[in-house]
C-alpha positions as CSV (number, residue, x, y, z in Angstrom):
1,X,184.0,-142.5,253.5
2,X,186.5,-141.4,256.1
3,X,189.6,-139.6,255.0
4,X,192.4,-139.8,257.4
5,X,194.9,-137.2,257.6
6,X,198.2,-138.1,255.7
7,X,200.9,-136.9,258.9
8,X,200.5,-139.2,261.7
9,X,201.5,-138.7,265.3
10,X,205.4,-139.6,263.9
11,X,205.4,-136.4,261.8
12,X,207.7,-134.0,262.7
13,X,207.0,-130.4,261.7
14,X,210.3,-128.3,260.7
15,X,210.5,-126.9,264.3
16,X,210.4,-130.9,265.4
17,X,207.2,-130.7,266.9
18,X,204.5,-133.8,266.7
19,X,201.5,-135.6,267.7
20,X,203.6,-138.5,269.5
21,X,207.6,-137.7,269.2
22,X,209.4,-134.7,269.0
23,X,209.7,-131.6,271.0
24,X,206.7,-130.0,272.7
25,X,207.2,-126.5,271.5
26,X,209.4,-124.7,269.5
27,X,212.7,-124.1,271.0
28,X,212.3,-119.6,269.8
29,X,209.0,-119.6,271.2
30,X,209.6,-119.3,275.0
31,X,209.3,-115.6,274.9
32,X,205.9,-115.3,274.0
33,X,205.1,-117.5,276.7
34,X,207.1,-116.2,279.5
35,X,204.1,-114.8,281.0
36,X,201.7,-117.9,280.7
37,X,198.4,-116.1,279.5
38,X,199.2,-114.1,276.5
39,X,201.0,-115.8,274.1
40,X,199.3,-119.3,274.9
41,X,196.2,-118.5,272.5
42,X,198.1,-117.8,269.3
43,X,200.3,-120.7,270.0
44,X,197.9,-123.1,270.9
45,X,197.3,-125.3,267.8
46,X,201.0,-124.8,266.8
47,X,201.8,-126.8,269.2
48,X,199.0,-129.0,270.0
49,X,199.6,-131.6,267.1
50,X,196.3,-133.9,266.5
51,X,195.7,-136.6,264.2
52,X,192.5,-135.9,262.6
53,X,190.1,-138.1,260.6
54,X,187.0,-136.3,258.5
55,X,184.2,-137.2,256.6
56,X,184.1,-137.4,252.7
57,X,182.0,-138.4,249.7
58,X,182.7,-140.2,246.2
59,X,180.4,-140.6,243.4
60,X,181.6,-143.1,240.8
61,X,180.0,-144.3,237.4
62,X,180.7,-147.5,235.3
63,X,181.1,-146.2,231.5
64,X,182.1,-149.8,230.4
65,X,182.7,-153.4,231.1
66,X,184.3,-156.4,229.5
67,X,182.5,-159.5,230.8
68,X,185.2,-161.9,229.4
69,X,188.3,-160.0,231.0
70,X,186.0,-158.7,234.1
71,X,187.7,-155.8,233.4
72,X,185.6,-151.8,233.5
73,X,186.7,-148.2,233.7
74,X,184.4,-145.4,234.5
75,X,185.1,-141.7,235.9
76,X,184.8,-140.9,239.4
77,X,184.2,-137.5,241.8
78,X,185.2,-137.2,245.2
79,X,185.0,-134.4,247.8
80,X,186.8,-133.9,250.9
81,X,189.0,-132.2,253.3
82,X,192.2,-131.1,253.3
83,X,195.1,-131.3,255.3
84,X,194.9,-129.0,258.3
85,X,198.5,-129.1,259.3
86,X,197.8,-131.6,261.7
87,X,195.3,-129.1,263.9
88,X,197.0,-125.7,263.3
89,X,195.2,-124.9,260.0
90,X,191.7,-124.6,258.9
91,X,190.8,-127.5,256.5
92,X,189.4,-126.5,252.6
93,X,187.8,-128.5,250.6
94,X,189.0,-130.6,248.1
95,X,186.9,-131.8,244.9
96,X,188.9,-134.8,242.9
97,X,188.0,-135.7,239.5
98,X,189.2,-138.9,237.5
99,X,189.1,-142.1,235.6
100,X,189.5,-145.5,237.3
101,X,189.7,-148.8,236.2
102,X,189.4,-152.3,237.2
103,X,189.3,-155.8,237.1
104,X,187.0,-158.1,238.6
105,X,188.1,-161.4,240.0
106,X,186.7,-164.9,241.3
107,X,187.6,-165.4,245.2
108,X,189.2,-168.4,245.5
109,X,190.4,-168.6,249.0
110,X,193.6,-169.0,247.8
111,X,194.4,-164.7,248.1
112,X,196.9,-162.9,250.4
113,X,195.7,-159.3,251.1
């Protein structure tokens, strides 16, 4: 499944910095970058906001059903990756245990999703 980043272009890092709105760099940062080469590398993906989208897995297992209610719970795994600080981190991954539950349910036409 895909798992979108949770800061989109809107987010505003502390410094007011984003993907969409905001400032383009930090207002103390001009110093490092008054000669145009040297400072542009480290401050690259500080500054460079992205909205990223990665790849993820889930495994889930039904441990029991109610056919009369339609109802079922079961556990469920899923791996993925986390946030990267909307470009300027490195992503880890993430491994999410847990129980879900359920409820089946006749379509009708009648529902509003």
């Amino acid at each position: 499944f895909r798992t979108p980043s949770y800061r989109t272009g809107l987010f505003l890092d502390p410094k007011g910095r984003g993907g969409t709105t905001g400032y383009d760099m930090a207002v103390a940062l001009p110093g490092m970058e008054a000669d145009g080469g040297e400072g542009q590398d480290e401050l690259f993906a500080e500054t460079n906001k992205v909205f990223q989208v990665t790849d993820g897995s889930i495994e889930m297992a039904v441990d029991k059903a109610d056919p009369e209610s339609g109802e079922f719970s079961g556990v469920f795994v899923s791996e993925q990756l986390s946030d990267t600080d909307m470009g300027s981190k490195q992503p880890k991954k993430v491994l999410l245990k847990g129980i879900m539950f359920g409820r089946v349910a006749e379509v009708d036409g009648t529902e509003d999703y």
